[in-house]
C-alpha positions, -999 to +999 in steps of 0.1 A: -563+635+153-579+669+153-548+680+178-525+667+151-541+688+123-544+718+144-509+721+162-489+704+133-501+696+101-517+732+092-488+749+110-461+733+086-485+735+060-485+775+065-447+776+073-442+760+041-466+783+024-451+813+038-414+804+028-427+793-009-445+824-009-415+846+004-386+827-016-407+827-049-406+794-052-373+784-044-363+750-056-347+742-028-382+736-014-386+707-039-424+712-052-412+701-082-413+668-101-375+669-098-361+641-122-395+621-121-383+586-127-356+587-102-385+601-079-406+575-089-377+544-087-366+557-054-404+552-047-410+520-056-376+506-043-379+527-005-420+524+001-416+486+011-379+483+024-393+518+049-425+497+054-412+462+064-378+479+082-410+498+103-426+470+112-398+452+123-382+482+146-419+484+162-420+445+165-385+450+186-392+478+206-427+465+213-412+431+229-390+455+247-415+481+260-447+449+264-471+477+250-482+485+215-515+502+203-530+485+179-558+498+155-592+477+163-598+467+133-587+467+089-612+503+088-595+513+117-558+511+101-570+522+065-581+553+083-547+561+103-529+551+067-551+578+050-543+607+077-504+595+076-508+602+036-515+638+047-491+639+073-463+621+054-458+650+025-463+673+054-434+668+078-413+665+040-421+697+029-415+711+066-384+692+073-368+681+041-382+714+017-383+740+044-352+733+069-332+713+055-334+729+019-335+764+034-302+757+055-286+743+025-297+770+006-283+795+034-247+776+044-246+743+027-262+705+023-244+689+049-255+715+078-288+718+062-291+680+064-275+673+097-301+699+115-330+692+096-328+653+109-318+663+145-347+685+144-370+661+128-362+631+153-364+655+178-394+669+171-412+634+178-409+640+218-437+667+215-455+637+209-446+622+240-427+594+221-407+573+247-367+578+238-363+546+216-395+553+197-384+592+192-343+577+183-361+554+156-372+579+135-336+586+123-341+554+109-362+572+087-350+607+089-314+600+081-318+576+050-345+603+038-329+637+042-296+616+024-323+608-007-339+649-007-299+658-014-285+630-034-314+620-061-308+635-097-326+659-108-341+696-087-351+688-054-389+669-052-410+656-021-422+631-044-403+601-037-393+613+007-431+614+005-440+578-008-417+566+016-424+585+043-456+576+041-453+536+038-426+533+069-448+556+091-475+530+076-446+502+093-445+514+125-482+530+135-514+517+122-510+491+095-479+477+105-492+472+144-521+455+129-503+432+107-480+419+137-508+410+151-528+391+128-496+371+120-496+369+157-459+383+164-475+407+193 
């Protein structure tokens, strides 16, 4: 965890400081409420579709792969969901606010959006992901980076955020946990 925090929370956190910082405040970096209810609806409506879509794309690739880690116990996974509320808004703000805003801002949406997610799935092998593991984040990256464009309002991290946070809840942690309680693993 410290790793984590060290080599790639605080580093986005400071990228994303620095281009705020630089840009004046840019909307395209979307601290902002944006258009708050669509925020909010997209929220409520993506959290558990991300979650439960998580879940099941671990449960696959876990029968595929015969190897899951699984928290030890319900502290265990309420812990790795409250670091993954940090890192959630995190990797937005880098990857949705920073790149992909910054190259829309720059050239256009679609370039901006099309790198942003390449870069963001892509990033996940630093992590020493396996190649299906790193390929499923688009599952989350693409549907995402679409919702940062296309929701009303200024750019916000609000609602990528929420759901950012509930399917990386799906597919590390919580999710693991709950296959195995309803003993799927």
């Amino acid at each position: 965890m410290w790793s984590d925090i060290l080599l790639r929370l605080l580093p986005f956190a400071a990228a994303y400081a620095v281009a705020y910082r630089l840009s004046g405040g840019a909307s395209w970096l979307g601290l902002s409420l944006g258009n708050l209810g669509a925020q909010l609806l997209f929220a409520v409506l993506a959290a558990p579709l991300m979650f439960f879509a998580a879940v099941a794309v671990q449960l696959w690739l876990t029968r595929r792969r015969h190897v899951l880690s699984v928290p030890a116990d319900g502290r265990d996974a309420a812990f790795q969901a409250a670091f993954y509320a940090v890192n959630g808004p995190l990797e937005e703000a880098f990857f949705r606010g920073l790149v992909q805003g910054g190259l829309g801002a720059a050239w256009s949406t679609p370039p901006g959006f099309a790198i942003a997610t390449l870069v963001y799935v892509l990033y996940h092998r630093l992590g020493r992901w396996t190649w299906a593991d790193t390929l499923a984040t688009g599952l989350v990256g693409i549907p995402l980076g679409i919702a940062y464009w296309l929701l009303p309002g200024p750019p916000s991290l609000i609602g990528v955020s929420i759901a950012h946070i509930a399917a990386t809840c799906g597919f590390l942690g919580p999710g693991p946990l709950l296959l195995r309680k309803l003993h799927l693993l």
